[in-house]
C-alpha positions as a printed Julia matrix, in Angstrom:
548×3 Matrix{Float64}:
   0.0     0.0    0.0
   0.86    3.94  -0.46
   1.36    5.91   2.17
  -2.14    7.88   2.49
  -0.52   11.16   3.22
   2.29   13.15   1.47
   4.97   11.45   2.8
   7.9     9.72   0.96
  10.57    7.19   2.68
  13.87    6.54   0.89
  16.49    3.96   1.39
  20.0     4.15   0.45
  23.35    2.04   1.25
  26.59    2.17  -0.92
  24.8    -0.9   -2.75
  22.06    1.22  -3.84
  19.16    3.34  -3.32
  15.42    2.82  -3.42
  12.1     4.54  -2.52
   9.97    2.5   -0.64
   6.49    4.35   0.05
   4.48    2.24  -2.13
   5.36   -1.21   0.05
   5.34    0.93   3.53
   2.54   -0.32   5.57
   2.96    1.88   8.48
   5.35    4.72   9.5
   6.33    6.27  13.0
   8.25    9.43  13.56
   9.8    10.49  16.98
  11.62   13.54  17.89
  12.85   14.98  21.38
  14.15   18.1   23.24
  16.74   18.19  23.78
  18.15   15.48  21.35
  16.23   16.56  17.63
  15.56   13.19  15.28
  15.04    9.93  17.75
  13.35    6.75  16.02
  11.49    5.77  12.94
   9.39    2.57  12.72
   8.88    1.88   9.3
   6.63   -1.61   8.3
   7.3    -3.03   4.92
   5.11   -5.25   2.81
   7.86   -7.37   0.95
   8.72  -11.34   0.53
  11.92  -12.16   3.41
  13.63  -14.61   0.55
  15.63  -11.74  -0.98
  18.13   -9.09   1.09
  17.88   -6.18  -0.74
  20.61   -4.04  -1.93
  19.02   -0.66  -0.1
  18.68   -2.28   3.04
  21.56   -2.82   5.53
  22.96   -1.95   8.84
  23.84    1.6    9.06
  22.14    2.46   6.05
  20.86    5.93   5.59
  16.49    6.16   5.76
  14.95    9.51   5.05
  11.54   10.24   5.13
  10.31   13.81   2.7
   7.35   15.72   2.44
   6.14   14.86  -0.94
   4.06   18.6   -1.32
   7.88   20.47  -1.14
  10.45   18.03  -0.72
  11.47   18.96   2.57
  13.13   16.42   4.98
  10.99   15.38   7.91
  12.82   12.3    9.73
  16.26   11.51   8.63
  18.83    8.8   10.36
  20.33    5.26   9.89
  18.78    2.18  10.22
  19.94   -0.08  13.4
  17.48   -2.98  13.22
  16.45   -4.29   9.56
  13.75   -7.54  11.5
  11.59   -9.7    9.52
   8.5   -11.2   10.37
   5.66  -13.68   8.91
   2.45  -14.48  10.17
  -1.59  -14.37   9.44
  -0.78  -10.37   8.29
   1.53  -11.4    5.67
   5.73  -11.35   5.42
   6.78   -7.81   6.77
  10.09   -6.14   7.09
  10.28   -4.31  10.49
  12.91   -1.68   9.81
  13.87    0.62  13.35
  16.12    3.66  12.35
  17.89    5.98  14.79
  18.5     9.77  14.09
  21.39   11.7   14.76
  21.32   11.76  17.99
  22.87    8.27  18.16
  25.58    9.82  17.02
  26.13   11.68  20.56
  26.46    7.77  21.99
  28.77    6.28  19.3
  32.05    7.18  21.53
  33.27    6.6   24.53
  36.65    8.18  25.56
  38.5     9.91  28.22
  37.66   13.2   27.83
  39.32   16.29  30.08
  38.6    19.99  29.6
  39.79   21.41  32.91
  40.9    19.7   35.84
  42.2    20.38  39.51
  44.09   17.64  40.05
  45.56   16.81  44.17
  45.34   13.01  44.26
  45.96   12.19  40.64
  49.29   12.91  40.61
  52.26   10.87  40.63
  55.73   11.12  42.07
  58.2    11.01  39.81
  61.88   11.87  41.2
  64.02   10.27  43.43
  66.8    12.5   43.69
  65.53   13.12  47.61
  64.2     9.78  48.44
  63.27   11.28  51.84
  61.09   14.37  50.69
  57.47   14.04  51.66
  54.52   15.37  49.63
  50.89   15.0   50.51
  47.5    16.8   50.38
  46.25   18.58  53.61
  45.36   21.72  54.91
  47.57   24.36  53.57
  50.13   25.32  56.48
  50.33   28.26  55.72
  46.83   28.97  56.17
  45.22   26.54  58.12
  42.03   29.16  59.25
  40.75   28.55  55.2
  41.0    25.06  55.47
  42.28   24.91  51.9
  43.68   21.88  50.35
  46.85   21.91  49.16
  49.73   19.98  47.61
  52.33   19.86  50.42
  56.26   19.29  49.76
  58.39   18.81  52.39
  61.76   18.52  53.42
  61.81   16.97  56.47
  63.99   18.51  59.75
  66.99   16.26  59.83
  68.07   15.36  56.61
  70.64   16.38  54.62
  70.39   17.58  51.06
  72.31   18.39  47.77
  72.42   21.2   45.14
  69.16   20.1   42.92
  67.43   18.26  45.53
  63.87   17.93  44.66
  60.28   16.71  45.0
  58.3    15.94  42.06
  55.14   15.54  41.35
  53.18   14.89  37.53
  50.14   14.87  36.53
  49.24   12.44  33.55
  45.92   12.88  32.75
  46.26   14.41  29.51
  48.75   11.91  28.4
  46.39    8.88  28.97
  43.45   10.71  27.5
  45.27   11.48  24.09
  44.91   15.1   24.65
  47.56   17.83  24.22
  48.41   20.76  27.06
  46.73   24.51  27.18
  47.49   26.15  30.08
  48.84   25.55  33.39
  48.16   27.38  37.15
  48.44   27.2   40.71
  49.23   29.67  43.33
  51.32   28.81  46.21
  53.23   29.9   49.68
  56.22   28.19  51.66
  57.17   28.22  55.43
  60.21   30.43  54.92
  61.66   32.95  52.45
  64.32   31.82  51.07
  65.71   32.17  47.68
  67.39   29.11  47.28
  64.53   27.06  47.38
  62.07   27.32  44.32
  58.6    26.41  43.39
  58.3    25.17  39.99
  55.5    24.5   37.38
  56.62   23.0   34.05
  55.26   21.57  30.86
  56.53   18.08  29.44
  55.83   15.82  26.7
  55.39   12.03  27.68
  57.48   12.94  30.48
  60.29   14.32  28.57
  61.29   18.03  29.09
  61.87   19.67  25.77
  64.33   22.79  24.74
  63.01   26.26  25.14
  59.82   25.47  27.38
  59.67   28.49  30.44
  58.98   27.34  33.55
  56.85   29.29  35.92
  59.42   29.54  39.31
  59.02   31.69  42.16
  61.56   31.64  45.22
  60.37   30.4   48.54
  58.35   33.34  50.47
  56.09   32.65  53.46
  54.15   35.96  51.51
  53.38   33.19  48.85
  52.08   33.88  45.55
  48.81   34.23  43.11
  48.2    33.39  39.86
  50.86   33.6   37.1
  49.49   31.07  34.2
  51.76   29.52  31.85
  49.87   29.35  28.08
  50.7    27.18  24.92
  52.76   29.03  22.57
  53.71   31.02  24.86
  55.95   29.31  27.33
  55.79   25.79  25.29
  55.05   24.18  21.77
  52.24   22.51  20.93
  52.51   19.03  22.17
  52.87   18.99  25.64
  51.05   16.72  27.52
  51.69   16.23  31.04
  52.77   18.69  34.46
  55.24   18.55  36.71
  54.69   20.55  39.63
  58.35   20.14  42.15
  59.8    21.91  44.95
  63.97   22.43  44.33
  66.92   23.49  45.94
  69.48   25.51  44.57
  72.23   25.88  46.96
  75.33   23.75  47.88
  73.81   21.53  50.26
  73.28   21.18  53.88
  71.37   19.65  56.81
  67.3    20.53  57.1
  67.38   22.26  60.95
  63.72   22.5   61.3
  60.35   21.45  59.88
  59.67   24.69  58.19
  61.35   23.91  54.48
  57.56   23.2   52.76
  55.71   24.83  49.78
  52.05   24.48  49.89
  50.77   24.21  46.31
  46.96   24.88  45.9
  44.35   25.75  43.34
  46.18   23.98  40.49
  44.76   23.92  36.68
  45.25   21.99  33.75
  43.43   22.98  30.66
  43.27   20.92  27.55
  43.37   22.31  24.25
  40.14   22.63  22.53
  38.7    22.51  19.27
  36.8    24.9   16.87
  33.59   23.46  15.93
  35.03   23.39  12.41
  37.23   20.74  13.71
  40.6    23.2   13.76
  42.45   22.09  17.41
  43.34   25.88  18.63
  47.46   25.76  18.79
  47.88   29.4   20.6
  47.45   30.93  23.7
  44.64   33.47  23.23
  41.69   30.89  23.73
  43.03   30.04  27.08
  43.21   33.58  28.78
  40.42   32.26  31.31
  41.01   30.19  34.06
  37.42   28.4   33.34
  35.61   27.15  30.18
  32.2    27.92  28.7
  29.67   26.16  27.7
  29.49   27.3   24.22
  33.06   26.41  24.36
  32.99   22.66  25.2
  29.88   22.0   22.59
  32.06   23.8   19.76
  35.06   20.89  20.94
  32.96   18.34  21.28
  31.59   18.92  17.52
  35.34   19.37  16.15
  36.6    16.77  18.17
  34.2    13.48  18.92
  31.21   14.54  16.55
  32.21   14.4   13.23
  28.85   13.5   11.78
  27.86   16.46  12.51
  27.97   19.48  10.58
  30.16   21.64  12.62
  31.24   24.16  10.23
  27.27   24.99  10.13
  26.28   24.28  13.34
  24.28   27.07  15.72
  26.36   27.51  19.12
  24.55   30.24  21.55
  27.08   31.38  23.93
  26.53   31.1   27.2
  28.28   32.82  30.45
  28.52   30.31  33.65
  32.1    29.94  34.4
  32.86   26.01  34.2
  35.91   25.6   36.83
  36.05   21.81  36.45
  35.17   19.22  33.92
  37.04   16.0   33.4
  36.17   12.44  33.11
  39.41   10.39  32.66
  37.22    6.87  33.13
  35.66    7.92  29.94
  32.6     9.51  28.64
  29.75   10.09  25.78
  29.46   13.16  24.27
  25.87   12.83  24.95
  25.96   12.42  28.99
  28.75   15.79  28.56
  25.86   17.21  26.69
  23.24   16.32  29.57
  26.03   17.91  32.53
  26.05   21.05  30.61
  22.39   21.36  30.74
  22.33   20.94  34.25
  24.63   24.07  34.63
  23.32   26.27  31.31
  19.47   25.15  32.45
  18.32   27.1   29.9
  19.7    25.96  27.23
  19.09   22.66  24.48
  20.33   20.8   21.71
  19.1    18.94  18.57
  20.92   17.24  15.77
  18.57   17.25  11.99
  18.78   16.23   8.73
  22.36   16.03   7.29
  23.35   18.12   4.3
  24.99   16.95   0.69
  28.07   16.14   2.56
  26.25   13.54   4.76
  26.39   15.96   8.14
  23.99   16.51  10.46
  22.75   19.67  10.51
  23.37   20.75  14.5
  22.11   23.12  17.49
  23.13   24.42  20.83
  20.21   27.21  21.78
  18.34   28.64  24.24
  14.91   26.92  25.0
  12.25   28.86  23.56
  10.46   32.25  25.19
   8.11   32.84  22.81
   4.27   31.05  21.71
   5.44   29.3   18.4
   2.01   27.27  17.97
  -1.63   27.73  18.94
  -3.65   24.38  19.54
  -7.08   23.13  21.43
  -7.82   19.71  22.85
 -10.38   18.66  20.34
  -8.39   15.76  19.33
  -7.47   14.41  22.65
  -5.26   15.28  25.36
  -4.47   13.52  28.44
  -2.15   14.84  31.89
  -0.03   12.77  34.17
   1.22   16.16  35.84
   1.11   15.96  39.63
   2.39   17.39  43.21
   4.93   14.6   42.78
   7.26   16.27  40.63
   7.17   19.33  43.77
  10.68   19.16  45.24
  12.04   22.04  47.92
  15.51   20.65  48.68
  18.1    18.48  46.5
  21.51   17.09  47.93
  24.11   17.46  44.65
  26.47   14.77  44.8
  30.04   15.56  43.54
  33.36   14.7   43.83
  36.35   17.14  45.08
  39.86   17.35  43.64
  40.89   14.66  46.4
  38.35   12.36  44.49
  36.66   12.82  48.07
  32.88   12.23  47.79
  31.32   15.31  48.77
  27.59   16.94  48.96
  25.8    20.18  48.64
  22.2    20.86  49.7
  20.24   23.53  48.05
  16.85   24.3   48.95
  14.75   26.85  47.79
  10.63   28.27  48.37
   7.59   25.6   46.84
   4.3    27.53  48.29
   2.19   24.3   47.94
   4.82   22.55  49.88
   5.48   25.41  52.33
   1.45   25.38  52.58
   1.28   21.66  53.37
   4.13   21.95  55.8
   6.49   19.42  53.98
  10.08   19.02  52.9
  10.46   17.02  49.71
  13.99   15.91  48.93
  15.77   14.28  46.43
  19.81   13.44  45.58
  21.09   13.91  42.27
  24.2    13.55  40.66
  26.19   16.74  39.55
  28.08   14.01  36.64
  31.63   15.02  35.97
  34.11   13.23  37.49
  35.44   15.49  39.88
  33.27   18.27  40.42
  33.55   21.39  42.41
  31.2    23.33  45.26
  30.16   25.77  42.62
  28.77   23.66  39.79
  27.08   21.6   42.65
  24.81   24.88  44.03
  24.41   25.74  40.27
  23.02   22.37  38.89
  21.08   22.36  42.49
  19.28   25.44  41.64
  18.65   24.87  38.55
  17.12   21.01  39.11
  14.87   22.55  42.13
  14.1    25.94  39.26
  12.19   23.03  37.17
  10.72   21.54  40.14
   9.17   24.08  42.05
   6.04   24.32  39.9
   3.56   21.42  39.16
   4.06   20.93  35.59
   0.99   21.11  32.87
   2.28   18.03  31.88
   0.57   15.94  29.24
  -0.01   14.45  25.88
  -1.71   16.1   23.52
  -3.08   14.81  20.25
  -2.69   16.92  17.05
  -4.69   15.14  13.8
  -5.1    18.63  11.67
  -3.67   21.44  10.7
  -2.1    24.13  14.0
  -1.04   27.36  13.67
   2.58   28.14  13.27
   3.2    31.84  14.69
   6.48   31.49  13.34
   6.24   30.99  10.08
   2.42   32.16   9.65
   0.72   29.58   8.28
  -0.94   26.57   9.03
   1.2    23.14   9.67
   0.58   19.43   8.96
   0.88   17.34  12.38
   4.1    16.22  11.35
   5.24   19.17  10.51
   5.31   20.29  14.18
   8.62   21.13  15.71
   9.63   22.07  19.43
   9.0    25.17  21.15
   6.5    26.77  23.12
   2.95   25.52  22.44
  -0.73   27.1   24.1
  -3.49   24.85  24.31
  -6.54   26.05  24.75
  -9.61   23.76  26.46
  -7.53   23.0   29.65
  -7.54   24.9   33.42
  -4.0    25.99  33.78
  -2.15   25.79  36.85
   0.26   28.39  38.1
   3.71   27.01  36.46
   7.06   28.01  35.34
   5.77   28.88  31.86
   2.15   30.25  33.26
   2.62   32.02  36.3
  -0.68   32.43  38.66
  -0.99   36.34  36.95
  -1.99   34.46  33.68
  -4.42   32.16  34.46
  -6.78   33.13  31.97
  -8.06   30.11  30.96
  -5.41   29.26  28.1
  -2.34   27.48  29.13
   1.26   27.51  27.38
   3.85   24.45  27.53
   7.29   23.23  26.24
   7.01   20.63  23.41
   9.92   18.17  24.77
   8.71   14.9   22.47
   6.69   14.3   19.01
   6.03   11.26  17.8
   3.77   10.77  14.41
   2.21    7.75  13.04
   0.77    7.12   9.51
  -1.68    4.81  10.89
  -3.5     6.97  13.58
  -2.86    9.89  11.07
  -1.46   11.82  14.24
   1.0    13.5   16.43
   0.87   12.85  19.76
   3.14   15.52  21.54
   4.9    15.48  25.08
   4.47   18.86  27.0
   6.49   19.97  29.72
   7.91   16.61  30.3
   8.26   13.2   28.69
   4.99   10.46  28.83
   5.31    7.93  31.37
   6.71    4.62  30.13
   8.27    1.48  31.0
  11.52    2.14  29.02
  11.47    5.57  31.04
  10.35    4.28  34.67
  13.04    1.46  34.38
  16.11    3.63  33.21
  15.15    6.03  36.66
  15.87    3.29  38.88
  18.69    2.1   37.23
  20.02    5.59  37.87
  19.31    5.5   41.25
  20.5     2.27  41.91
  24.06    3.69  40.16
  23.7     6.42  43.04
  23.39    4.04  45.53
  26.48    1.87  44.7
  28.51    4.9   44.51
């Protein structure tokens, strides 16, 4: 059978090509927000004795609009089943958009990092030094944790006596060196003793690399980066941080000969979304990255079927002081951390261009009404006081690898009213994490939580208006963004404050999903539809939370 609306679905594999709408006996189209193209469904009536040449793993499946030849679903086909039975011999073909393609790779993956306990010693020349991470000594009211190298009181040392200590990650993650900090302070001034910062490759010390060294001083000292191209060639790939004497040697007479190293930084270099790895110092003049800034490297770096050259990146502003995962990680669960710190903000991966790329976006989440819609063809709400939340605990990890939480509570008047404290734990993601990017991602997960949600599914079987584009659109047709429905009692929300209440209510498309059959879309608002698939994936979650 024909499809019975303007819809056409295309095969194609490096074998050959094929359009299929004549044999397709039903067709189902999912989207999401974030995320863009999800799943197609397509159902094929066709004999199971021949493998045809357009139909293969990994083969590309596009779906038009017949009326303008517009792409509507576009992705690669994961799961080409065959079936027989009383309704005939049917291929069952499941496709995946490109948002697969954020799950394809998983790799150690560092941006920035304070590293304490992931260093390693690496000198012997003063098999007696001590290093170790406590309290700074120097300023023991802060309770700061610092990188302490000692000489102890009694020994006896040479000219170039040292402690060393090296950080590696970069070097195991395949990643090159950016920039380098730390600030510091001793227990005595004295200019034969140094602190040292310096940039190596594999280890090795190269020709021509600067140093960053400051003489003892119980004054101590602030920030002084060192920057690729600057004070090294691009290359460099692991840190030595050391404490060194420069005199002609001597006994240690008391316990003060320590340097207290704290607040240390190691930045990776980064790529252009373009896919051009940035060589030179002046992307690294921050001691934090952005957002905007790890999406654009993630495109140019782990994303290549995407279109990065063409991609939309909205820059963002929150100052990201620590982001590594050296266990490894999927550019879609980075994706889903910096969400939890840029709330407002989403992505979606499309169709892909002549070149085969997936057209790309990291935006803001829509402000503004884009489509105006009733109930008439069916709407249903699972939205309820058990999505209210006042407090979260943020689990995170320090630079000591030291499990560590934050509690953030904030105002819920129907909770406040009720005279109840609704908590969950969450966890902040990275790696190692740091106090800041805990409260951040706590306000912003109790920001979405402190309104009941007009949650629901609504059904869309005819033409909507599209304030956007100013014309009436096809059920398929519908995209995300801001939709008001009108038929339903809103309740006081995040979108539709108690001011509004008017009688029309507005809510976040998060999830289409069209089928030829029921000649429908049936659209998430506000939040995804209950499932099994969903339900069972939550407590795996929080059974991961649990073990940790």
């Amino acid at each position: 059978m024909s499809l019975p609306i303007p819809l056409t679905v295309r095969l194609r594999t490096s074998r050959g090509a094929r359009d299929i709408t004549r044999e397709v006996r039903d067709l189902a189209l999912r989207w999401t927000d974030p995320g863009g193209y999800a799943t197609c469904q397509v159902s094929l009536d066709r004999p199971l004795t021949v493998q045809p040449a357009e139909i293969a793993y990994y083969g590309d499946l596009t779906v038009h609009d017949g009326r303008h030849g517009g792409v509507v679903w576009d992705g690669r086909l994961e799961d080409p089943g065959r079936s027989a039975g009383t309704q005939g011999q049917v291929w069952d073909l499941a496709a995946v958009g490109g948002q697969a393609h954020t799950r394809d790779r998983t790799v150690p993956y560092i941006l920035i990092d304070n590293p304490l306990t992931s260093l390693d010693r690496v000198d012997n020349a003063t098999p007696k030094g001590d290093d170790s991470v406590a309290t700074d000594p120097g300023n023991n009211a802060s309770q700061q944790q610092a990188l302490i190298l000692q000489f102890p009181q009694g020994i006896t040392i040479g000219s170039n006596a040292r402690i060393v200590m090296r950080y590696v990650g970069l070097q195991r993650s395949g990643q090159k060196l950016a920039r380098i900090d730390h600030t510091w302070d001793a227990g005595r001034t004295d200019s034969a003793f140094q602190i040292e910062s310096i940039a190596r490759t594999d280890g090795s010390l190269s020709s021509g690399d600067v140093a960053r060294s400051d003489n003892w001083s119980t004054a101590g000292g602030g920030s002084s980066a060192r920057r690729i191209a600057t004070h090294w060639t691009a290359g460099r790939n692991t840190v030595e941080w050391r404490t060194i004497y420069t005199g002609v040697g001597g006994a240690i007479n008391n316990d003060l000969h320590w340097a207290s190293i704290s607040n240390l930084l190691v930045m990776s270099t980064r790529y252009t979304a373009s896919g051009t790895e940035q060589l030179t110092g002046t992307p690294y003049g921050n001691s934090y990255v952005l957002a905007s800034e790890v999406v654009a490297d993630l495109l140019g770096r782990l994303l290549p079927k995407f279109d990065g050259a063409g991609a939309t990146i909205a820059a963002t502003s929150y100052q990201i002081d620590q982001m590594a995962y050296p266990d490894g990680v999927q550019p879609a669960k980075v994706l889903e951390d910096l969400m939890s710190m840029e709330a407002g903000y989403t992505w979606r991966a499309w169709e892909r261009n002549a070149a085969g790329l997936h057209r790309f976006e990291w935006v803001q989440q829509p402000s503004t009404v884009r489509y105006e819609a009733d109930v008439v063809d069916g709407y249903d709400s699972q939205g309820s006081a058990d999505g209210l939340y006042n407090q979260v605990t943020v689990r995170w990890k320090d630079s000591k690898g030291r499990p560590q939480t934050t509690i953030r509570t904030t105002s819920v008047p129907e909770l406040s009213t009720a005279g109840l404290i609704r908590q969950e734990i969450i966890d902040l993601g990275a790696d190692v994490g740091s106090a800041s990017a805990a409260a951040r991602a706590g306000d912003q997960w109790l920001a979405d939580r402190r309104y009941a949600p007009n949650a629901g599914r609504l059904r869309v079987a005819r033409p909507i208006l599209d304030l956007l584009t100013g014309r009436m659109v096809q059920p398929w047709e519908i995209g995300p963004g801001l939709i008001r429905v009108r038929g339903i009692l809103p309740r006081p929300d995040a979108l539709n404050p108690a001011a509004s209440r008017d009688g029309v209510t507005i809510m976040r498309i998060v999830g289409s999903e069209y089928r030829v059959s029921d000649g429908a879309t049936t659209l998430d608002l506000d939040s995804y539809a209950p499932s099994t698939v969903r339900l069972l994936a939550g407590a795996r979650a929080k059974i991961r939370l649990i073990r940790r």
